[in-house]
N, C-alpha and C positions, 0 to 999 in steps of 0.2 A: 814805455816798456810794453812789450808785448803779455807780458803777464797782468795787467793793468787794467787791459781792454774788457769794456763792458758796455752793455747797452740795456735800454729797456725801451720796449715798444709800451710808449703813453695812450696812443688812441689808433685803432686800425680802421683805416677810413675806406678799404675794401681792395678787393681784387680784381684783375680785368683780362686775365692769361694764367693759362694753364697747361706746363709743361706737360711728356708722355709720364716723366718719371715721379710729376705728382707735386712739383713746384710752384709755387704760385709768383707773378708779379703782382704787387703789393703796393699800394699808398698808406703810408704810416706817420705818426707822428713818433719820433724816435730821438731819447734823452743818450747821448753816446757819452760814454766815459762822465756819466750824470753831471752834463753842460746841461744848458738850457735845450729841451726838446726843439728839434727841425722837424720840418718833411721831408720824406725819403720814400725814393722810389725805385726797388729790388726784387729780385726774386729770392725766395725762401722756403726752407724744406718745410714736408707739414708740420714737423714739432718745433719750427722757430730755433732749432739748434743752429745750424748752418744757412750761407744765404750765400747769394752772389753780388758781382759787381754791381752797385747803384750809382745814383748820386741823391744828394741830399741838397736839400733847399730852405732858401728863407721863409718866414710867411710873405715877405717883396717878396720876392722869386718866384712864390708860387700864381700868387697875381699875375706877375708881368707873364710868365708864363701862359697863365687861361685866358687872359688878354690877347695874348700873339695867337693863341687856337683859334679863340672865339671869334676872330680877323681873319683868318688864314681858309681858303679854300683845298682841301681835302683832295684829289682824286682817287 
């Protein structure tokens, strides 16, 4: 239910973008609907009221992820 929905950001692992209107992209560690905390990565207003589209990850996930960076050539 939409009335249900809750979250809590467990640990904020920092930010790496910053919208005009003051948004931040965000790595977090984030307990949703108080499950076991993921990694999630979103943007969100400054008072963590509102945020936008992310996705959220395992702690695998986030590995294979920095994995495939730390591989991967950039231009």
């Amino acid at each position: 239910m939409a009335d249900d929905f809750s979250f809590k950001i467990v640990n904020s692992l920092g930010a790496f973008s910053k919208s005009k209107s003051g948004w931040l992209t965000e790595l977090n560690l984030v307990s949703w609907g108080e499950r076991d905390p993921k990694y999630d990565i979103r943007s969100w207003s400054p008072d963590h009221n509102k945020m936008g589209k992310g996705i959220t990850l395992t702690k695998e996930e986030l590995i294979a992820l920095k994995e495939l960076l730390n591989n991967t050539e950039i231009n």
